[in-house]
Wavefront OBJ file of the C-alpha trace (Angstrom):
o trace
v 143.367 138.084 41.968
v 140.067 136.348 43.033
v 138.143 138.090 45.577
v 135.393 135.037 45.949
v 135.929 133.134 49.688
v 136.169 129.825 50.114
v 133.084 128.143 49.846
v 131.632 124.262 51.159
v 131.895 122.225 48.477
v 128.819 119.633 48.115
v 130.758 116.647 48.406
v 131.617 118.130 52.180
v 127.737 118.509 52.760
v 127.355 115.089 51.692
v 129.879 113.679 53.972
v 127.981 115.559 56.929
v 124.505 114.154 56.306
v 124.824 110.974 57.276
v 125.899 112.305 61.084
v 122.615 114.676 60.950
v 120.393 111.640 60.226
v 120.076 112.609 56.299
v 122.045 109.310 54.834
v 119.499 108.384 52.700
v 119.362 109.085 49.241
v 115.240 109.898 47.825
v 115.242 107.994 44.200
v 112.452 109.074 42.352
v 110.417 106.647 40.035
v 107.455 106.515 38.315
v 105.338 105.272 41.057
v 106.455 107.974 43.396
v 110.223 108.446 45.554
v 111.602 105.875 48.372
v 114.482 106.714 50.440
v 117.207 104.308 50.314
v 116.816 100.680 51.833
v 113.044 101.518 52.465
v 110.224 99.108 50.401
v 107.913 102.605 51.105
v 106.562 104.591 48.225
v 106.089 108.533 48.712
v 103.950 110.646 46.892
v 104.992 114.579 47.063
v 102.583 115.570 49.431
v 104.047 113.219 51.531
v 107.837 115.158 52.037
v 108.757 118.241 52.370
v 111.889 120.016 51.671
v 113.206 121.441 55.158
v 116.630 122.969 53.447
v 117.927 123.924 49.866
v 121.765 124.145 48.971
v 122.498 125.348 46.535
v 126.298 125.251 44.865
v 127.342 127.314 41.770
v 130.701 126.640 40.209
v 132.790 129.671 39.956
v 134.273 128.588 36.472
v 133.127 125.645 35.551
v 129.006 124.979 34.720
v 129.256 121.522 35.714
v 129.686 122.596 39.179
v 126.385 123.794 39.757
v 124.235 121.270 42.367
v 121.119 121.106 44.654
v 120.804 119.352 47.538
v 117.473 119.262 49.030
v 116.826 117.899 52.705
v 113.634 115.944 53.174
v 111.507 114.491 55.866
v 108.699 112.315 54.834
v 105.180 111.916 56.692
v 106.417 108.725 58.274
v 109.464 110.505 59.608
v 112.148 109.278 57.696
v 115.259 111.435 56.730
v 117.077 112.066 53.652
v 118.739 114.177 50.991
v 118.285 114.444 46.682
v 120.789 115.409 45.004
v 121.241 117.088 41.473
v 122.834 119.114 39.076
v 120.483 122.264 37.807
v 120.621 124.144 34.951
v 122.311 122.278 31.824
v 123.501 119.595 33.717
v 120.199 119.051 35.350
v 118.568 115.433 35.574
v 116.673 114.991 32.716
v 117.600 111.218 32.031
v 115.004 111.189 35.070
v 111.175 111.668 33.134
v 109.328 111.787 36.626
v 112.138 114.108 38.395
v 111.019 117.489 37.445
v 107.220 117.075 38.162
v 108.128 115.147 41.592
v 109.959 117.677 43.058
v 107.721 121.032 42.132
v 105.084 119.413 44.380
v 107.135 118.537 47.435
v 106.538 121.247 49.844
v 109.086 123.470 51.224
v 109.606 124.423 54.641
v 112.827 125.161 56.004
v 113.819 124.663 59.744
v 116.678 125.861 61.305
v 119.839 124.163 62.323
v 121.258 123.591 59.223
v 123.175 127.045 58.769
v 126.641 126.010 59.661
v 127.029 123.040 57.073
v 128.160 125.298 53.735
l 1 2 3 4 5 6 7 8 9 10 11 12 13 14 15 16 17 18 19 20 21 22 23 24 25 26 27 28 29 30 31 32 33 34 35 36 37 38 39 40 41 42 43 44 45 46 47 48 49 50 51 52 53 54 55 56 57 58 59 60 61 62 63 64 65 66 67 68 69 70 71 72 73 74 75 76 77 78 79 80 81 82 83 84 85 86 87 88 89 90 91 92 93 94 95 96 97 98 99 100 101 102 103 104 105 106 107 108 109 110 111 112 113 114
């Protein structure tokens, strides 16, 4: 008998965004992270991260996400998404040093999506 409730899945999230004004996907490259259909280049200090979701597979590792919401200086809206722990994105050299200096802070209004 499982005593776990049912839980938002992060393809649900996903399928949310886009309504909230977080369509765009942040692709991170060398020279710094653009937001889907945009020719501008962000550095870290430029975003922040104004909500973390986290998802953890209850029997299966590969289950286990992050999305992070972003806003950028020039107000544009978006989500990253990615696996963490063994299934993280490390075909991605520039990933994990992007994303420890984005800035974090949260805002409300994002509670009832998972």
């Amino acid at each position: 008998m499982s005593t776990s409730k049912s839980m938002t899945t992060y393809s649900q999230v996903l399928n949310i965004l886009p309504g909230r004004g977080y369509g765009k996907e942040l692709n991170i490259e060398r020279a710094g992270a653009s937001f889907d259909d945009s020719d501008t280049i962000y550095k870290p200090e430029q975003l922040k991260i104004v909500k973390v979701y986290r998802f953890e597979g209850e029997s299966d590792p590969s289950d286990m996400a992050v999305i992070y919401l972003l806003h950028s200086d020039a107000d544009e809206k978006g989500f990253l998404l990615n696996a963490y722990g063994t299934y993280s994105d490390r075909d991605n050299p520039y990933y994990d040093e992007f994303i420890k200096r984005v800035p974090v802070e949260e805002i409300e209004g994002f509670e009832d999506l998972a």
